[in-house]
C-alpha positions in Angstrom: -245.9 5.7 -34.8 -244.8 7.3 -31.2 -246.2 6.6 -28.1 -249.2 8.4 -26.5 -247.5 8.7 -23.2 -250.7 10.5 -21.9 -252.7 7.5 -23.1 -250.4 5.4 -21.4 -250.4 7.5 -18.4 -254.6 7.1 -18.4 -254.2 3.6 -18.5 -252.6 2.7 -15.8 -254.8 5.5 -13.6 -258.2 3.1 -14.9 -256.2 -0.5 -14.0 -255.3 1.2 -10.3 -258.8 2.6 -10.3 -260.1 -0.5 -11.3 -258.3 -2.6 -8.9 -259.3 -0.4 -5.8 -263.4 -0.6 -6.4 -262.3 -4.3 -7.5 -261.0 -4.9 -3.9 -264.9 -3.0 -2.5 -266.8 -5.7 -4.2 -264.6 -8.8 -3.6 -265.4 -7.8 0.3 -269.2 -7.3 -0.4 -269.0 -10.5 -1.7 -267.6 -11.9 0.9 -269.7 -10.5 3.4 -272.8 -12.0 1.2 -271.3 -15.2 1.0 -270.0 -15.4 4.3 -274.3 -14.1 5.8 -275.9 -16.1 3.4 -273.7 -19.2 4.3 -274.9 -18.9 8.1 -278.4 -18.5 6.8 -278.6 -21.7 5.2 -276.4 -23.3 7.6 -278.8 -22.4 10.7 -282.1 -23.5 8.6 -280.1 -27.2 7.9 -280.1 -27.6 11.2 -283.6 -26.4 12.7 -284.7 -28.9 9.9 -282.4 -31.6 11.2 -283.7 -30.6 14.9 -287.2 -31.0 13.8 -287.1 -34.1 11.8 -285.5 -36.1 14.6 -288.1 -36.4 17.0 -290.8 -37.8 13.9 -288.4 -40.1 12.9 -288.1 -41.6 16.6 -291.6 -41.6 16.2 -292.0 -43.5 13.6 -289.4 -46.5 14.1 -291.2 -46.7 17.3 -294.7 -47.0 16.0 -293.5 -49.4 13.3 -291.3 -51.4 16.1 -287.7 -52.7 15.5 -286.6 -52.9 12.4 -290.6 -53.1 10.5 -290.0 -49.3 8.6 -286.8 -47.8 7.6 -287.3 -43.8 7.2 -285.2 -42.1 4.8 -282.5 -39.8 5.3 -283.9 -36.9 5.4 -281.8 -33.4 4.6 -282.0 -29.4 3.8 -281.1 -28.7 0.3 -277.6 -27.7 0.0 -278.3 -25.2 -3.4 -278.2 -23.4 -5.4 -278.1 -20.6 -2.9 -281.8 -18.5 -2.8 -281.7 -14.8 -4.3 -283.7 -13.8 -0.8 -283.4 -14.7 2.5 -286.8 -14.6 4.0 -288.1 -12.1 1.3 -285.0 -9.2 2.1 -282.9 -9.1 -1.1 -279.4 -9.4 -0.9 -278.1 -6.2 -0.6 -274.5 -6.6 -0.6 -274.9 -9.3 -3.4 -276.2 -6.4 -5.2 -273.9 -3.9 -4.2 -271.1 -6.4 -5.6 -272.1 -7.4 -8.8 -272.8 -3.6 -9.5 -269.1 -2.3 -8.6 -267.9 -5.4 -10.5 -269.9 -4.0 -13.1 -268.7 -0.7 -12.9 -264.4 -2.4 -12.4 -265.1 -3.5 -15.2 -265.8 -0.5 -16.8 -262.6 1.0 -15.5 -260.6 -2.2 -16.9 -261.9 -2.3 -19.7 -260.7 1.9 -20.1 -257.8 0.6 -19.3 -257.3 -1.7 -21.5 -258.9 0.6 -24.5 -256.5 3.6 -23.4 -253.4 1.2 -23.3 -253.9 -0.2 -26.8 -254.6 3.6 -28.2 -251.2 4.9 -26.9 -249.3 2.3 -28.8 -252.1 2.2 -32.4 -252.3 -1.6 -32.0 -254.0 -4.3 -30.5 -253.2 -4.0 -26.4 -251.8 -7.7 -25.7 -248.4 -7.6 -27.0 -247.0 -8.4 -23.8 -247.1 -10.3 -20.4 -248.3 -7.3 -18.7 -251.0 -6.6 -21.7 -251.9 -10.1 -21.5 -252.3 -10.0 -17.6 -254.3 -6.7 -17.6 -256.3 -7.8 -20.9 -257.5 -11.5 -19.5 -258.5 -10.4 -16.4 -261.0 -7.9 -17.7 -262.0 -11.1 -20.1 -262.6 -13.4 -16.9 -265.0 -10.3 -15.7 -266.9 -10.0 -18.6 -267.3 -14.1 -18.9 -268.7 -14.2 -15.5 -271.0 -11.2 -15.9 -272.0 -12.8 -19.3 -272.9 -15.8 -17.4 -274.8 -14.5 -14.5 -276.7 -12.9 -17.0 -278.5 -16.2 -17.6 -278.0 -17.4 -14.5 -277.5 -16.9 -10.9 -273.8 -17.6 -10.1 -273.4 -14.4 -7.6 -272.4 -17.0 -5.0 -268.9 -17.3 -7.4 -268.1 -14.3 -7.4 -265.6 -13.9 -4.6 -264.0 -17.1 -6.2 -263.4 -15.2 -9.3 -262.8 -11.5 -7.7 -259.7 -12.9 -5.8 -257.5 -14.3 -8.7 -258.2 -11.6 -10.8 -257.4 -8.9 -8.2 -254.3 -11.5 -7.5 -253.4 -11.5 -11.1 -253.6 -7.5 -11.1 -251.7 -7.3 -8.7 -248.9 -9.4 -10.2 -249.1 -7.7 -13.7 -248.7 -3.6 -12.1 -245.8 -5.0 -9.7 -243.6 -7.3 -11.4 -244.7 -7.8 -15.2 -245.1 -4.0 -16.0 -243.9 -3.0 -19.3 -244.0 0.9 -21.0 -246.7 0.6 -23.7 -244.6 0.5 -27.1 -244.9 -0.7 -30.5 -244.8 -4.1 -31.5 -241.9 -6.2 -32.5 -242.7 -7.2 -36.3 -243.7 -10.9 -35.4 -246.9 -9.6 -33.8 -247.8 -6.8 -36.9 -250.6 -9.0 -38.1 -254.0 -9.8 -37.9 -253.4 -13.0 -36.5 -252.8 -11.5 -33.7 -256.7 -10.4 -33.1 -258.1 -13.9 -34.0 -255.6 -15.8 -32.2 -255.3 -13.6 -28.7 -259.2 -13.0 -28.3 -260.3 -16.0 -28.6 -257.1 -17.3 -26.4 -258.8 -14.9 -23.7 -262.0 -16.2 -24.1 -260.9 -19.7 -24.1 -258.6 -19.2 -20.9 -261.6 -17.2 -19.0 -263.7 -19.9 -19.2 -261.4 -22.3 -17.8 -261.0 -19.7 -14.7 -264.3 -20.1 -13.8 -264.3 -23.7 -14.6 -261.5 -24.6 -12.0 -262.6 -22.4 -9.5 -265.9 -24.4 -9.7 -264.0 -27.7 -9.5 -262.2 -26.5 -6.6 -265.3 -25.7 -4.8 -267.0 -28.6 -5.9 -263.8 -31.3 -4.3 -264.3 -29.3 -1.1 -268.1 -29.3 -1.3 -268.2 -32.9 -1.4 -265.6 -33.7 1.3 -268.3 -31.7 3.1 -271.2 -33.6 2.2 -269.3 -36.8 2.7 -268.8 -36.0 6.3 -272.5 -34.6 7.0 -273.9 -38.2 5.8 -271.3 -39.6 8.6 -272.3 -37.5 10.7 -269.4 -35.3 11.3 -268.5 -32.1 11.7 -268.6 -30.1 8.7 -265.9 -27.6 10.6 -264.8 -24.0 9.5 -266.0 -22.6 6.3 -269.6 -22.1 6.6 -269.7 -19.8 3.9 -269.7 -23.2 1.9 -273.3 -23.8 2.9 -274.5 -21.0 0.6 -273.5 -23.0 -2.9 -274.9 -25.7 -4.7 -274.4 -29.3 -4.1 -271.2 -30.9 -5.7 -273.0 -32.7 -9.1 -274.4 -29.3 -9.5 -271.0 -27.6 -9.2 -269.4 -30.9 -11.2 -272.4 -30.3 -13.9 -271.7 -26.6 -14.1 -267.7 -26.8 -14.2 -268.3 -29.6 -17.6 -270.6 -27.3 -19.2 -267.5 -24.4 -18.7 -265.1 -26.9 -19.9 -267.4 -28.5 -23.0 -267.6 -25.0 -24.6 -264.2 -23.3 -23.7 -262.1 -26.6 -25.4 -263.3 -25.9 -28.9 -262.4 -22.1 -28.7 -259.2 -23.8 -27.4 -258.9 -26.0 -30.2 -259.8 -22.8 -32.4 -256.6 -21.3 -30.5 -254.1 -24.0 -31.5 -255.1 -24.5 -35.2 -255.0 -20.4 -36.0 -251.6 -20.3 -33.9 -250.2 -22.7 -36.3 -251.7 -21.0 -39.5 -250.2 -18.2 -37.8 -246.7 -19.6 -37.3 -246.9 -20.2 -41.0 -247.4 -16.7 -42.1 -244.5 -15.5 -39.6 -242.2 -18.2 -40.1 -242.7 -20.4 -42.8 -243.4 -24.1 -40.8 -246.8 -24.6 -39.1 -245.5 -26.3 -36.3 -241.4 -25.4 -34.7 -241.5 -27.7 -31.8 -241.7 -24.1 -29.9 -242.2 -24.7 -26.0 -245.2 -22.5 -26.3 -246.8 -24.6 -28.7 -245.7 -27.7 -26.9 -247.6 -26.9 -23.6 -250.8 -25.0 -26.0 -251.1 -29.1 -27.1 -250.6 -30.2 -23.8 -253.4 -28.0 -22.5 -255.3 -29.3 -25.2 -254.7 -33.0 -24.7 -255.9 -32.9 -20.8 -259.1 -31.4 -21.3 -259.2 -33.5 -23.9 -258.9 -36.6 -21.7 -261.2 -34.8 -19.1 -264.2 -34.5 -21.8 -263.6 -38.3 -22.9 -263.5 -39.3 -19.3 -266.6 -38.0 -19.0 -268.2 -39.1 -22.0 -267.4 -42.3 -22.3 -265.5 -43.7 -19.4 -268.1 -42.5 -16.8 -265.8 -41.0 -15.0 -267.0 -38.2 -12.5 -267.0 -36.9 -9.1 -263.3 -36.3 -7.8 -261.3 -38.4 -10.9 -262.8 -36.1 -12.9 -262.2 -32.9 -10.9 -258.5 -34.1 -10.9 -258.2 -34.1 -14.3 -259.9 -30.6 -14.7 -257.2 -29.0 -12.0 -254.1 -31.2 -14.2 -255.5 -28.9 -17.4 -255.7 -25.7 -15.6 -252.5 -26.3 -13.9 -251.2 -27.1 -17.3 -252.6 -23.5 -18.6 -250.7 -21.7 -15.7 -247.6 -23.7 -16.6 -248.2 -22.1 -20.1 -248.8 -18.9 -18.9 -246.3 -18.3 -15.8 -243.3 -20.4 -16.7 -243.3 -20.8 -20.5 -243.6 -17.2 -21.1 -241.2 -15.9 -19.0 -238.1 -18.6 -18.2 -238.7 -21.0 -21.3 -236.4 -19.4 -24.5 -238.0 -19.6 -28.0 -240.0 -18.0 -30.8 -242.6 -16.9 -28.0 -239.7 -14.6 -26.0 -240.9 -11.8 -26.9 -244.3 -12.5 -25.0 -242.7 -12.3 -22.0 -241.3 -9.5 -19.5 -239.5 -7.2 -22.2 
């Protein structure tokens, strides 16, 4: 079949359109973030004025060394939906132009795959355009159930980033697909890749918050500075972040798992072998392995905190390996994934 170039032509309109209101909420997010953070940050340390002077009090009415007072400090998250009863306005005002981005990507994504008749990830650019509106829709999904808004300029940035990337240097005319592609493998094995991926998006960027949240708390229980970045005040404590970042992780590695198994039933179909020693299935297993360790780590070697975190980033780094390298400079049965 030819090529809707007016399709095509729509498509990209929606991704640019997308991108722009995109770039509106990622700075209402960060001016939430950023208000919120000072918020908290200034109520931390009123509290940590006022408790001062009662726990003088009380080592002198017990006498040297007779009562030890606890520690006492503000509660570092989650982040409250209301600051002194006044909702968060330009919380609000993000998550609904996220919403409506989304919509926008997700035209665009529609539009691209109806100028071509066929599923609209055949492609590095496809791919790029296609698991960003994924990521979207996973965080969306999951501030449905809970309040994550505090993430959302975490998760705003790459995917703008990634955009960004995919209109400037991976752009490809929609066409159709090389015969490899024509089946419906490609549906099973893609979507859930996407799904898979965007949770482990979300789960690193909650990893990386959650190392630089505890260097924070570290240095408060010292009694240091906490420095720049008082926008960090407004998340949760780190176990929360760690606990949130292994829940991400415990369900995306099955749908990874998924991934591998129907690649390889795939690469059956389309080439007769289930597994060709392809670099793209090399580093799929590689993925796989890491969080692998990461969820046994866990589980039964009681590893947390920052070992743990390490191991998260080695998997995601992995998955970017797979993605920006593999696709495009390594040669094999995957080529035509890449740039052409």
């Amino acid at each position: 079949m030819s090529v809707d170039t007016t399709l095509a032509s729509t498509s990209n309109s929606l991704v640019y359109s997308a991108m722009a209101v995109y770039a509106v909420a990622l700075g209402a997010s960060a001016f939430d973030l950023a208000t919120l953070g000072e918020k908290v940050g200034a109520r931390r340390r009123a509290s940590a004025r006022s408790a001062a002077p009662r726990q003088e009090l009380a080592s002198q009415a017990g006498g040297v060394g007779t009562i030890t007072v606890g520690r006492t400090t503000a509660p570092t998250g989650p982040a409250p939906l209301a600051e002194d009863g006044a909702p968060r306005r330009a919380a609000g005002i993000a998550t609904s132009l996220t919403v409506l981005a989304l919509l926008l990507h997700l035209g665009g994504v529609v539009t691209r795959g109806l100028s071509a008749h066929r599923a609209p990830w055949g492609n590095m650019y496809e791919f790029s355009v296609t698991g960003t509106a994924v990521v979207v829709l996973v965080y969306l999904g999951v501030l449905a159930r809970r309040d994550i808004r505090w993430l959302s300029t975490f998760v705003l940035a790459p995917v703008l980033l990634s955009l960004g990337l995919a209109v400037a240097v991976l752009y490809t005319d929609s066409a159709p697909l090389v015969p490899a592609l024509q089946s419906f493998w490609l549906i099973i094995h893609v979507s859930i890749a996407f799904v898979s991926s965007a949770l482990f998006v979300l789960a690193f960027s909650t990893t990386v918050l959650q190392l630089v949240q505890e260097r924070r708390e570290v240095q408060r229980a010292q009694g240091r500075p906490t420095g720049a970045g008082r926008f960090m005040e407004a998340l949760p404590a780190s176990a929360d972040l760690e606990r949130l970042s292994y829940r991400l992780i415990a369900i995306s590695f099955p749908l990874w798992a998924f991934t591998l198994v129907a690649g390889a039933i795939w690469a059956e179909v389309a080439w007769g072998r289930y597994w060709n020693w392809d670099p793209k299935e090399v580093w799929t297993f590689i993925i796989w392995v890491v969080y692998a360790a990461y969820l046994h780590a866990r589980a039964t070697g009681g590893w947390g905190g920052r070992r743990a975190a390490y191991l998260s980033i080695a998997g995601f780094a992995c998955l970017m390996v797979n993605y920006g390298v593999v696709n495009v400079f390594f040669p094999g049965n995957h080529s035509y994934s890449g740039l052409s």
